[in-house]
N, C-alpha and C positions, 0 to 999 in steps of 0.2 A: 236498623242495620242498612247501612248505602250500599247499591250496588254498585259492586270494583271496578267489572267491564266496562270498555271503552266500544257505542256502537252506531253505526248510523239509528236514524229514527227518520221512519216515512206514515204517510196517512193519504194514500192513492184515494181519487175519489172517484173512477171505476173499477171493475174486476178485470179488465185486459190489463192496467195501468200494474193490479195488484200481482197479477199472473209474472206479469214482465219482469217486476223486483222481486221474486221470489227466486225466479229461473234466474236472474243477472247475480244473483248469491251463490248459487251452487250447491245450496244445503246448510249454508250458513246463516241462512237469515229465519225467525221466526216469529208467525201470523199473530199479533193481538188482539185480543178482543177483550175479554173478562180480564184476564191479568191473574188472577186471583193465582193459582199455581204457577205461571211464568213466572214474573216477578218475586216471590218466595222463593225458587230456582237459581232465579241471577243473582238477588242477595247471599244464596248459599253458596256461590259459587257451580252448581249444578249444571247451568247452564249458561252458556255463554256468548251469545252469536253475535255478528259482525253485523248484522240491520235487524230491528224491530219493522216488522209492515202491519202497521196499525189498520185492521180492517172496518170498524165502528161505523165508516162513513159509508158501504158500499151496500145500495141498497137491495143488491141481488139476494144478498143475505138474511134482506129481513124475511118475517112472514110466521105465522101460525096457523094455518089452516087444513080442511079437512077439501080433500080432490083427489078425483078417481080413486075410492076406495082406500086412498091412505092418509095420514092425517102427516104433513108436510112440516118441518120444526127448522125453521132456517137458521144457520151459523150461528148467530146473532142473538135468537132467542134465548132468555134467562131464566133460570128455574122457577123467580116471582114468576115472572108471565106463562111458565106452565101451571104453577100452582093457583094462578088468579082465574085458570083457563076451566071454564064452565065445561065446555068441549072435554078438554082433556079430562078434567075429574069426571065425568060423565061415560067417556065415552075408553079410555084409555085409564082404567081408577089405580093400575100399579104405579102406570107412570106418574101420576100425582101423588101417590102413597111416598114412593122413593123419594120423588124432589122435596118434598119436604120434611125428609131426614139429612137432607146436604147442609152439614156446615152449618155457618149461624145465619140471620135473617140477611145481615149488612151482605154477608159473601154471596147468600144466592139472590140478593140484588142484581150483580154485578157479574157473577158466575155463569155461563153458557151450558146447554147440554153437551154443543159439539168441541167447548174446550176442554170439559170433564172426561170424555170419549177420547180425546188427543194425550190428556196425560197420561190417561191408562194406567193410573195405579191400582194393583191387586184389589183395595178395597173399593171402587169408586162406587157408588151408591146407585148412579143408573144403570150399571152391565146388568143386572138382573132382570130388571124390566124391558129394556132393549132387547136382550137375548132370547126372553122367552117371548113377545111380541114381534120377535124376527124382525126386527126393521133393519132397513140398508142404509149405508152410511153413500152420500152423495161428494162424488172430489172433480176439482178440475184442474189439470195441468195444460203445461204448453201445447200438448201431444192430445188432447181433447179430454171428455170427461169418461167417468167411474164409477161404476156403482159397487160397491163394498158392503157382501152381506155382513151383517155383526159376528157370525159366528168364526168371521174370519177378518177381522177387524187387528184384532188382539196379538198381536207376534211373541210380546215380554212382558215383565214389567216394565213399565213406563217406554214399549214399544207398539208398535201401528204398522199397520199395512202402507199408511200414506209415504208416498216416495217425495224425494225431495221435487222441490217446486211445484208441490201439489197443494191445493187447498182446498179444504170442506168447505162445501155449500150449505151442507144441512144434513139433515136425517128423515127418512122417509118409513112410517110404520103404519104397514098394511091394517088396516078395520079389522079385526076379530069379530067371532061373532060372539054371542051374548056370553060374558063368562063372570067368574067371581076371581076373587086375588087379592093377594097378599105379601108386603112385605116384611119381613121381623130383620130388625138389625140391633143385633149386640152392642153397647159400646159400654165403655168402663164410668160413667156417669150420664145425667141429662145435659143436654145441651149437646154445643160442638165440639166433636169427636169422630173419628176417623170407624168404622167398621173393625168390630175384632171379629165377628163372623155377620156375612149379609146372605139371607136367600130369599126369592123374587118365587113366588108360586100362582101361577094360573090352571083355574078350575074351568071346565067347558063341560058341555051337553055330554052326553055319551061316557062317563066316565073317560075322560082324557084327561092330562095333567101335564104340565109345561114346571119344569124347576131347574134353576139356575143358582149358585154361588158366587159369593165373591168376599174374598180376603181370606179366601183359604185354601191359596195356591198364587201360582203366579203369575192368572192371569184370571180373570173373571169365567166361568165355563156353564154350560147349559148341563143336566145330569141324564143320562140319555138312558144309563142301569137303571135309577130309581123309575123314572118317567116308562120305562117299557115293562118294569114288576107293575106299577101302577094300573097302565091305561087298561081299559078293557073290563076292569072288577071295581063291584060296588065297596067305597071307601069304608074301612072297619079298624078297627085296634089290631087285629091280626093284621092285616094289611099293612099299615103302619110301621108293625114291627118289621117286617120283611123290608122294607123300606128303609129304613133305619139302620137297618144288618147292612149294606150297601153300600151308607155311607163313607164308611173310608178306601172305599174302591171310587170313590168320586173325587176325594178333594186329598188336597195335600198340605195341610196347613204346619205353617213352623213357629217354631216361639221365639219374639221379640220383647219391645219392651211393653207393648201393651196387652199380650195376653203368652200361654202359653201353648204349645199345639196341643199336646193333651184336651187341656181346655176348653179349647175350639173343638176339637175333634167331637169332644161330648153334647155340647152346645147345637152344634148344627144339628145332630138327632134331636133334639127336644126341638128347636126352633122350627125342624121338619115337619113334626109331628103339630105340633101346634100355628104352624100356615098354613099347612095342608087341612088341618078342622075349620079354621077362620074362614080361605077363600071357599070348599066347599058349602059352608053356611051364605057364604056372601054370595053365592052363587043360589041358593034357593031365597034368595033375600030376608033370609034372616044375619042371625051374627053381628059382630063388634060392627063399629060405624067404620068407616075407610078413616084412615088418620090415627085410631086408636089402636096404641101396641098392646101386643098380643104377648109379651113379654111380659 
């Protein structure tokens, strides 16, 4: 399918150059990097804007690394290179769990975290791990820079905090301390496929618990009911249930074409119950290996 629109195309090769053509649009122009959801947009017609500002070239944006206690994941960065990341499987094992349920191989080639975090679809595969590892999303406009915690990132679907003429830098998530985690994500076969229920679970010292949804409501969300029956008591089957009883006081899932809310609704309690057994285990190091679903 060709895309219809008619639009300028730039590829600034610093970030002032890039700022400049952002602000000279109005809100009309929008950042490239992965492609991977823009472009499926313009061909849909979805989107449409009068410049592409291709960022690929601008090397503010690159970078993976870990400084002053957070581990730094710049624009530009691809879910390969988080998945390839020693660091990050090591040190961050949700956020390598997640990335490597996005999509197919070719897409998270080519795919960014910070374009995934831009589209903001209901189901996108990192909110869970972003959310419950608190990290802040980094922007800069004409008007100087932003830091944007995750938890308020999320306006819609496929809506963002980011105002126009602003662009991501990257994403900044603080060091945790020693924890276990888990992701389970539903989809209607192997391979690629979109989330018909995702939840992102972090286990810590102290009976604490960190749990997050996404694709079952409308907009990714952290479970703040479940996480406060949790924290504080040693994890049990009674527990769980209680847990579980909660769930549809957290999410609000509807039926499309690839699942139905019912469905989902029953689903997230099982997929609760059984992330919540994994990351605990993975937290006294035992339990499934990181990578293998628990599904």
């Amino acid at each position: 399918m060709p895309i219809a629109c008619e639009f300028e195309y730039y590829k600034p090769k610093t970030l002032p150059e890039a700022l400049a053509l952002l602000a000279k649009h109005k809100g009309k122009a929008q950042a490239l990097a992965g492609g991977t959801d823009l472009l499926v947009w313009m061909k849909e017609g979805l989107r449409s804007p009068e410049a592409v500002v291709d960022v690929k070239a601008l090397k503010e944006l690159k970078g993976l690394d870990l400084k002053g206690g957070a581990l730094h994941v710049g624009a530009r960065t691809t879910f390969a290179e988080l998945i390839e990341s020693k660091l990050v499987k090591e040190k961050f094992p949700l956020l390598w769990e997640c990335s490597r349920t996005v999509a197919s191989v070719g897409v998270r080639n080519r795919a960014t975290l910070a374009g995934n975090i831009c589209s903001a679809v209901p189901s996108l595969d990192s909110a869970p791990a972003l959310l419950t590892y608190e990290a802040v999303v980094l922007v800069q406009g004409s008007k100087g820079k932003r830091d944007i915690p995750i938890s308020q990132w999320f306006t819609g679907p496929k809506k963002t905090a980011l105002k126009d003429g602003e662009l991501v830098l990257g994403v900044k998530i603080p060091l945790p301390k020693k924890h276990g985690a888990c992701y389970a994500k539903l989809g209607r076969y192997r391979g690629e496929d979109l989330a018909q229920v995702g939840v992102g679970i972090m286990a810590l010292a102290n009976d604490e618990y960190r749990v997050a949804f996404c694709a079952v409501g409308p907009t990714p969300m952290r479970a703040k009911r479940i996480e406060n029956a949790l924290n504080g008591n040693k994890l049990s089957d009674e527990l769980i249930c209680r847990a579980q009883e909660l769930v549809p006081q957290e999410i609000k899932p509807i039926s499309d074409i690839r699942s139905s809310k019912e469905y989902r609704l029953h689903m997230a309690g099982v997929m609760l119950e059984r992330g919540l057994k994994a990351a605990a285990a993975r937290l006294a190091g035992e339990g499934p290996a990181y990578g293998e679903s628990v599904l």
